[in-house]
C-alpha positions in Angstrom: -5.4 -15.6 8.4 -6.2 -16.3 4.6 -7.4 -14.0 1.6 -9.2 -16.1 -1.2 -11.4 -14.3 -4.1 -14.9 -12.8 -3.7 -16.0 -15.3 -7.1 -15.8 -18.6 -7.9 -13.2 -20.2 -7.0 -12.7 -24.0 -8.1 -9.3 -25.0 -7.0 -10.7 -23.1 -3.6 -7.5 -21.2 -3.5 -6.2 -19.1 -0.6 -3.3 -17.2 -0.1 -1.2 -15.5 2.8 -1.6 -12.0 2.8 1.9 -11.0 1.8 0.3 -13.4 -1.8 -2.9 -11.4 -1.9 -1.2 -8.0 -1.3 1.7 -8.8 -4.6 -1.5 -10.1 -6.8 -3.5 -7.2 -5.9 -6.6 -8.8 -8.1 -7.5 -13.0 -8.4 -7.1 -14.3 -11.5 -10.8 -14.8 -12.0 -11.4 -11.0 -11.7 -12.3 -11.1 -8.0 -10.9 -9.1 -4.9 -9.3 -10.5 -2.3 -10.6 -10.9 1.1 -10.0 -12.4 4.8 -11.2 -15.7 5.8 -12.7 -14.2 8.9 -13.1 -10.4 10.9 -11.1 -11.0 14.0 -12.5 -9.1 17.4 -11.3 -6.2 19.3 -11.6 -5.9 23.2 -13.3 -2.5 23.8 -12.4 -2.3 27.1 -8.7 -3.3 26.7 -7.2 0.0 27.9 -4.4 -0.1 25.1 -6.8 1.7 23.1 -6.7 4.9 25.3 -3.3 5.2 25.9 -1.8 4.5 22.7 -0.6 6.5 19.5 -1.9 6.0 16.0 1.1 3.8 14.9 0.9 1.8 17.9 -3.1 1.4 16.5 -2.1 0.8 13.4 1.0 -2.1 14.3 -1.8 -4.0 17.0 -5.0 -4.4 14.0 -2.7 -4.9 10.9 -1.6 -7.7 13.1 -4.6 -9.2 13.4 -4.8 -9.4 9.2 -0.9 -9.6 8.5 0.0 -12.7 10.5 3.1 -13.9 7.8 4.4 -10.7 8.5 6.7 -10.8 12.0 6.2 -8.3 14.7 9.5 -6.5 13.8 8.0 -6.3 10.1 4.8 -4.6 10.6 6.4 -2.3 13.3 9.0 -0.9 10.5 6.1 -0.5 8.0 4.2 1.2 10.4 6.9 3.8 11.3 7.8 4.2 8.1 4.6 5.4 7.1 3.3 7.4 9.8 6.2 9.3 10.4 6.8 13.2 10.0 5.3 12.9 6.0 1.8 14.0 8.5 1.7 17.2 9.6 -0.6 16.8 12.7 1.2 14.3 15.7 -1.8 12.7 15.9 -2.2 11.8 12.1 -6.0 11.8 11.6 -7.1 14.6 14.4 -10.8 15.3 14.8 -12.8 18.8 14.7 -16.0 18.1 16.1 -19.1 20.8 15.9 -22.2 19.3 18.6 -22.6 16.0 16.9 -20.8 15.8 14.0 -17.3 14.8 14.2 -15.2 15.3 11.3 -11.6 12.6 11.1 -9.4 15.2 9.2 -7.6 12.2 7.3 -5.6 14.7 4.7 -2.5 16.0 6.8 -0.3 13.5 4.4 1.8 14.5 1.8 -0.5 14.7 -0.9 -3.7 16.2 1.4 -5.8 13.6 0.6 -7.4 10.4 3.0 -5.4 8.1 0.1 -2.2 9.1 2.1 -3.4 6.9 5.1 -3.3 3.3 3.3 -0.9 4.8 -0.1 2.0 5.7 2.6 2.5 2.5 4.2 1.1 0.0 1.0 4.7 0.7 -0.8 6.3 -0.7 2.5 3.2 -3.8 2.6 4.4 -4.5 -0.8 8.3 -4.8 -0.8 8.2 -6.2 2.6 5.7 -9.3 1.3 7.7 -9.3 -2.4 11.1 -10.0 -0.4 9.4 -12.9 1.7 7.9 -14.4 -1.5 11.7 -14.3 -2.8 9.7 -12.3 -6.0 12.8 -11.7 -8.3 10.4 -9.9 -10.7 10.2 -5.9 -11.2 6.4 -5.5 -9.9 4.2 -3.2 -12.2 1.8 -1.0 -10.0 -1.1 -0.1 -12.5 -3.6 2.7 -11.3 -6.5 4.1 -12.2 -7.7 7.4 -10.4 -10.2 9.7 -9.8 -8.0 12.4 -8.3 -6.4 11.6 -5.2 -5.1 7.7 -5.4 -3.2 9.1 -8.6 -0.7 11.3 -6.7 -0.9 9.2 -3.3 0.4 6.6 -5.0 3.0 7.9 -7.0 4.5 9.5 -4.0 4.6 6.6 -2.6 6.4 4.4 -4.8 8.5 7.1 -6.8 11.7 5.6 -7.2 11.3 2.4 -5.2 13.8 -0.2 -6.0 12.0 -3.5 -8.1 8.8 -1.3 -8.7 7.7 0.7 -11.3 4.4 2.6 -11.5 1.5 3.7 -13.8 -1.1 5.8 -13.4 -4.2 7.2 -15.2 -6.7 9.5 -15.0 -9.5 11.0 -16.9 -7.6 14.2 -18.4 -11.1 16.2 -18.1 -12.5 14.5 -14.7 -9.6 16.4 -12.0 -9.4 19.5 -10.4 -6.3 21.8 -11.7 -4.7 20.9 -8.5 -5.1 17.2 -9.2 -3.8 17.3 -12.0 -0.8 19.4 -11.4 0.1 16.8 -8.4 0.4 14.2 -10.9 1.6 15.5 -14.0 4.6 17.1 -12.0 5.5 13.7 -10.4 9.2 13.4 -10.5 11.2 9.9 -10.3 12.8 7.2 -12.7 10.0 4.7 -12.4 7.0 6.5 -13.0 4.6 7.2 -15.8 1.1 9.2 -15.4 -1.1 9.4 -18.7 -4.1 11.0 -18.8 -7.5 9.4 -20.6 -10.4 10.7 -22.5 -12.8 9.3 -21.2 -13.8 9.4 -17.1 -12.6 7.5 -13.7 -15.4 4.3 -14.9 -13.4 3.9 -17.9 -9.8 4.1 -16.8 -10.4 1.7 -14.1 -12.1 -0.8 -16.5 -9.2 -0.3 -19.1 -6.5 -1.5 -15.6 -8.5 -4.0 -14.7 -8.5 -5.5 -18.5 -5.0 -5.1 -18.5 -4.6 -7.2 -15.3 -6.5 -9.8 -16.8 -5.1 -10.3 -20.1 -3.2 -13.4 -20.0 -1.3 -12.6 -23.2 0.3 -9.5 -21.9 0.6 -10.9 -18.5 2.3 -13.6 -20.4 4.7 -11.1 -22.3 5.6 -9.4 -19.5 6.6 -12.0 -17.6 9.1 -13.1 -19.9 10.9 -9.4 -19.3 10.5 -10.0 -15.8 7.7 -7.9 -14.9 4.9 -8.8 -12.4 1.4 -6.5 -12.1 -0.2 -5.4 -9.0 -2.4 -2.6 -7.9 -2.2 0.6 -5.8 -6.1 0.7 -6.2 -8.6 -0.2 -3.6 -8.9 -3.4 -5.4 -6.0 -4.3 -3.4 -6.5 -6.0 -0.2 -3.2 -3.9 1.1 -5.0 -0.5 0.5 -8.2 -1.4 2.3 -7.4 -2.9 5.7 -5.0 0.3 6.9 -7.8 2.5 6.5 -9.6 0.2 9.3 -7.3 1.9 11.4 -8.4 5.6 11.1 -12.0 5.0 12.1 -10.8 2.5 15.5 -8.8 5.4 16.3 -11.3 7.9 15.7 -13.9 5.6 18.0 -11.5 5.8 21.0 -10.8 9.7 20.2 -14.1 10.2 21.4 -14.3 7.7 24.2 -10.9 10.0 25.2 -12.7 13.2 24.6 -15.4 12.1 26.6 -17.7 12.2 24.1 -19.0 8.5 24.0 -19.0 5.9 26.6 -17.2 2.6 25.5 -19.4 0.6 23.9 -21.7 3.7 23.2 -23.1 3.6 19.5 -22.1 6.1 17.1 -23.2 6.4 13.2 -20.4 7.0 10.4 -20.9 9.6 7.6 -18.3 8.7 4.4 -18.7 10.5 1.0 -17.5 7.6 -1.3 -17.8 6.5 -4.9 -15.4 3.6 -4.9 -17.1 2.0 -1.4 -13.3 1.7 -0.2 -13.8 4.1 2.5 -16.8 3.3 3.8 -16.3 -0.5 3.6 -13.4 -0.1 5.9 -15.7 1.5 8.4 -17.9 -1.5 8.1 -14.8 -4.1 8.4 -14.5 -2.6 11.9 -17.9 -2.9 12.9 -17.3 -6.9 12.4 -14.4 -6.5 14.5 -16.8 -5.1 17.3 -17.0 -1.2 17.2 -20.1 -0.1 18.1 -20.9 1.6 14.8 -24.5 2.1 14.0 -25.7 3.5 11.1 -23.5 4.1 8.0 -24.8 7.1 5.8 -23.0 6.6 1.9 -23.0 10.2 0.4 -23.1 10.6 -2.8 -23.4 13.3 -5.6 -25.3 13.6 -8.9 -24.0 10.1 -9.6 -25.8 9.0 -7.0 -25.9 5.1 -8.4 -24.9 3.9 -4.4 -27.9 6.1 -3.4 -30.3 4.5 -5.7 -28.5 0.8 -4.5 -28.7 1.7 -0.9 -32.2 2.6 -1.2 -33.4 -0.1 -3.9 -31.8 -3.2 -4.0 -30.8 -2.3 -7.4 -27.8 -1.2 -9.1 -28.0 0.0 -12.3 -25.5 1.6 -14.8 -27.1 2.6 -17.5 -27.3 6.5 -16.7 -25.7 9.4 -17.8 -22.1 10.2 -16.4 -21.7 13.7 -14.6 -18.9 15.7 -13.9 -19.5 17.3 -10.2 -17.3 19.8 -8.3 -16.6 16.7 -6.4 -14.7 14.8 -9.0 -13.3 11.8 -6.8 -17.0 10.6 -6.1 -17.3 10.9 -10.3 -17.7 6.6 -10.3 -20.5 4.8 -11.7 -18.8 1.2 -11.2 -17.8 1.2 -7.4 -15.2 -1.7 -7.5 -15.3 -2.4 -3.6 -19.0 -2.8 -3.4 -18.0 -6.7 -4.4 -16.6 -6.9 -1.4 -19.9 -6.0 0.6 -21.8 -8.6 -1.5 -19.4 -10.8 -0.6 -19.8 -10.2 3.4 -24.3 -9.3 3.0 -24.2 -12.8 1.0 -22.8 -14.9 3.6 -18.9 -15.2 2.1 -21.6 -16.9 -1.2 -19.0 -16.5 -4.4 -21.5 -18.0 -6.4 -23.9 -14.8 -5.6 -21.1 -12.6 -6.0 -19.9 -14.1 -9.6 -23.8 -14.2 -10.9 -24.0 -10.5 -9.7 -20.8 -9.2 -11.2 -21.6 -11.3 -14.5 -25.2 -9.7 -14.9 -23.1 -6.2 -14.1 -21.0 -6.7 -17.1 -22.9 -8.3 -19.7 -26.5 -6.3 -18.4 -25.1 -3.0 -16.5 -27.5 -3.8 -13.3 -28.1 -6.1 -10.9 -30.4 -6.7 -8.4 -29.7 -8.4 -5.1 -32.0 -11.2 -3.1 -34.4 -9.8 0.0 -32.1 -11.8 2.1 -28.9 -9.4 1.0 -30.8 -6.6 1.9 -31.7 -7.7 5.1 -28.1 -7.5 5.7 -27.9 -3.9 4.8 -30.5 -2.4 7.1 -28.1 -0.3 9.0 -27.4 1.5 5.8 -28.9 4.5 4.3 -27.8 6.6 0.9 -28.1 9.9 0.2 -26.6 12.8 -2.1 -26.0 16.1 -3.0 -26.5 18.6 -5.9 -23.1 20.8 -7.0 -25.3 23.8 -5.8 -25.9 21.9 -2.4 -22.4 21.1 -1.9 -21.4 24.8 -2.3 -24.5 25.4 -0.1 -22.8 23.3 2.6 -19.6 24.7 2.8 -21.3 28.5 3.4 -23.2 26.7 6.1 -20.1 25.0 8.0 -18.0 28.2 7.9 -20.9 30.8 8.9 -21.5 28.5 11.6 -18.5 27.0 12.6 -16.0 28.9 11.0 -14.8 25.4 9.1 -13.8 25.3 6.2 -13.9 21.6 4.2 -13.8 20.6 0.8 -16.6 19.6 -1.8 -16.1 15.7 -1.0 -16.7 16.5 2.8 -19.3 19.0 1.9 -21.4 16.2 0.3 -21.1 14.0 3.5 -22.3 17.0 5.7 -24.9 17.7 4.0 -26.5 13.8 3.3 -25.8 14.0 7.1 -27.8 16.8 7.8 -30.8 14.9 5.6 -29.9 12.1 7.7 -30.6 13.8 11.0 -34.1 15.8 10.0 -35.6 12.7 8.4 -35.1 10.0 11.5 -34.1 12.3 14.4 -31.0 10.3 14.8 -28.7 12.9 17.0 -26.1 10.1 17.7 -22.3 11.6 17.9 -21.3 10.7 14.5 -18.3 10.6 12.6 -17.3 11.9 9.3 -15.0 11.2 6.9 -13.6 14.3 6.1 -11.6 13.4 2.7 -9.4 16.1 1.5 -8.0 19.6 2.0 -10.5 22.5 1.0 -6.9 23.7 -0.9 -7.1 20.9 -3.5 -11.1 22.0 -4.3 -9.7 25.9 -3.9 -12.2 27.2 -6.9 -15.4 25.9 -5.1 -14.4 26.3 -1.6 -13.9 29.9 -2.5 -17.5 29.7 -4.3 -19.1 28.4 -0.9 -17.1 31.2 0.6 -18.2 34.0 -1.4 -15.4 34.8 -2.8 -14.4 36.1 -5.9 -12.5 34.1 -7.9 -13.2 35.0 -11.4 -9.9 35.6 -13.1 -7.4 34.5 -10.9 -5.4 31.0 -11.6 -5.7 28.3 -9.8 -2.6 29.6 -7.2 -4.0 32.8 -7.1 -7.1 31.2 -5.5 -5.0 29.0 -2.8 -3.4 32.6 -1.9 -7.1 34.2 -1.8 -8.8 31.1 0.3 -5.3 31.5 2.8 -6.4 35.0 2.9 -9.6 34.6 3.7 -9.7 31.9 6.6 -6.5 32.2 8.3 -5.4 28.6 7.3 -2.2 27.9 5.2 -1.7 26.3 1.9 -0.1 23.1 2.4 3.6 23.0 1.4 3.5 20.4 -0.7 0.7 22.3 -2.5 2.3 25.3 -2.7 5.4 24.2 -4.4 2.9 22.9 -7.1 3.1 26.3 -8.9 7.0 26.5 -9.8 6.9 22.1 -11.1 7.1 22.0 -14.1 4.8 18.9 -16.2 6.6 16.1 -16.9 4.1 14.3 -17.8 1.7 15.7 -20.6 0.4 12.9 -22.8 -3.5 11.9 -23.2 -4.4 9.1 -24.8 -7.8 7.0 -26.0 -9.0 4.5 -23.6 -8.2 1.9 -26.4 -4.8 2.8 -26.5 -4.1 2.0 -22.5 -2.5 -1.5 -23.5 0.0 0.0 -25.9 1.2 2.4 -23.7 1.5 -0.3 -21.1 3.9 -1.9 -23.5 5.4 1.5 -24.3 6.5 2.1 -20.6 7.7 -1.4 -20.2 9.5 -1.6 -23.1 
């Protein structure tokens, strides 16, 4: 198995994985991909009898083949270990057809804990077989959750030092107090003004700036990414949704082989792209419905053909979907264009230089089996008073936005399919607007004050690692420009 760049690549360069995991981005600005999907036996009765680690150690396998058996195993153990609070690490709550894959019991109760806790592991474990001798530089941009994942992750890991930053007004108050209370020796979180679109452009210019690349080096300092840009964030979350597939054959839900569609609220197209990297491995996934909010620009792709830009940037009680540029949607014009880098580098160019693009009949041909949708602030809030008067569930605004494209989904085609969705985060970390959908009052209270009154309210307990937000103190209060990201780079690496 090779990774080689979603653009143009003239020397045709590929690497091992254990290369395209320490690069984390090509030099030409692409991401890195496999050379190929490899296939799954359905009926191969490992997959109901197995745990979640001995899933994850069998299909990371498949995609880490410089790594030895030995290798994979201790990353996998490492990662999926007691840091989860539910044995089975991504359980499922299903409700007549909708099946929700809790994927927040990690430490920071968010679905970036299922790639963020074993990546640190992917990375030294490929650095020491490359014989890097270099510190490696994890820069991040976030949205919310990948912030905090990640420097929990690599906080004080030997040869690594980490960077993160977020848009200061663009979090939830629980977001922010994860990361600004981060403790460790190798880690710096700065806020931005500006939102996620422009943090993770500033990164991505930093990675490609050969002059500072150049400086760096010559302090012994190597970049790479904690981002879904990186091909070591994207293929553990294949994991979750094979292991969700099989949950239901178990539960006796689905037959083997039995279709079933996937729900994913998304603004980066990480999550859902995994879900489509294991359809091309063979599970019998169906149709895959992209929920949006107000910034609906995958909606308006999904539907048209088109994506464009140029529209005004909203900030939604579902911050983490608050993405305009959706950096893993090159990776699915790389797969609907045939692997065609020529396509992909055409596309990405008119994106930079025009702010749209438009993609050939052919590509959307490719893309049939997906549909877009997306929900108001006032619909999400809507949705979570429907899930708990019904159900008595309780889920946060990210998941309320896939429930409700879902229910959309269901009264315009009929389609009553058992269907999965991604449920993203703990309704704790959304507390304000949970309690909103809940009718509670919340006017008043702090933002701990409302984890108390939400605990109250539906029997469920505030995450430890939550709870012990309150007491941290912040360590890390600077905000910056988005101009002065580069300086600050230097500042940290000085």
């Amino acid at each position: 198995m090779v990774y080689s760049s979603t653009r143009l690549n003239e020397s045709n360069e590929t690497l091992t994985f254990s290369e395209a995991v320490v690069r984390g981005i090509a030099p030409d600005g692409g991401l890195y991909v496999p050379a190929f999907f490899p296939k799954v036996d359905l009926h191969d009765p490992f997959w109901i009898t197995e745990s979640y680690q001995a899933f994850a150690k069998k299909i990371l396998s498949l995609y880490l083949d410089d790594f030895t058996e030995e290798e994979i195993s201790s990353c996998v153990e490492s990662a999926y270990d007691d840091k989860f609070t539910e044995a089975s690490i991504a359980p499922i709550k299903s409700f007549a057809d909708a099946n929700f894959i809790e994927l927040y019991h990690g430490r920071t109760s968010a679905f970036k804990d299922m790639a963020l806790s074993i990546l640190p592991y992917l990375l030294k474990t490929a650095a020491n077989k490359l014989g890097t001798k270099d510190d490696i530089v994890i820069l991040t941009a976030t949205s919310g959750d990948t912030g905090k994942a990640a420097l929990e992750g690599f906080a004080d890991v030997e040869g690594i030092k980490i960077m993160v930053f977020y848009p200061t007004d663009g979090v939830s108050e629980i977001q922010r107090k994860q990361m600004t209370s981060q403790e460790g020796e190798n880690v710096s979180v700065v806020g931005i003004k500006g939102n996620f679109d422009e943090a993770q452009n500033g990164v991505k210019h930093i990675f490609l700036n050969s002059e500072l690349r150049a400086e760096l080096a010559e302090k012994g300092y190597v970049f790479s990414s904690a981002n879904s840009i990186n091909i070591g964030r994207l293929l553990p979350q294949i994991v979750y949704y094979v292991h969700a597939y099989f949950t239901l054959v178990k539960q006796r839900k689905v037959a083997i082989g039995e279709a079933v569609n996937i729900v994913v609220p998304t603004g980066n197209f990480g999550n859902i792209l995994a879900a489509y990297y294991a359809k091309q491995m063979g599970l019998p996934f169906d149709q895959f419905i992209c929920a949006s909010n107000v910034n609906h620009v995958l909606t308006d792709f999904i539907q048209s053909g088109v994506y464009d830009i140029e529209r005004v940037f909203k900030v939604t009680n579902s911050p983490s979907m608050d993405i305009l540029i959706s950096s893993n949607l090159e990776r699915f014009l790389h797969a609907i264009s045939d692997g065609s880098t020529s396509i992909v580098s055409s596309l990405m160019s008119n994106l930079k230089e025009n702010h749209r693009f438009e993609i050939t009949d052919a590509m959307r041909n490719q893309m049939k089996d997906f549909h877009g949708g997306f929900a108001t602030d006032q619909e999400t809030i809507h949705a979570i008073k429907e899930l708990y008067e019904q159900y008595g569930y309780v889920v946060d605004t990210h998941t309320a936005v896939a429930y409700k494209v879902y229910k959309d989904y269901v009264s315009q085609t009929g389609d009553h399919k058992q269907t999965l969705i991604a449920s993203t985060a703990s309704p704790f970390k959304f507390a304000d607007d949970v309690a909103e959908g809940l009718g509670l009052t919340s006017v008043g209270l702090d933002a701990f004050d409302v984890l108390n009154l939400l605990a109250r309210e539906t029997g469920l307990s505030v995450p430890e690692t939550i709870r012990e937000l309150k007491d941290k103190p912040v360590l890390h209060p600077k905000s910056i420009a988005v101009d002065e990201m580069v300086d600050e780079v230097r500042l940290f690496l000085r």
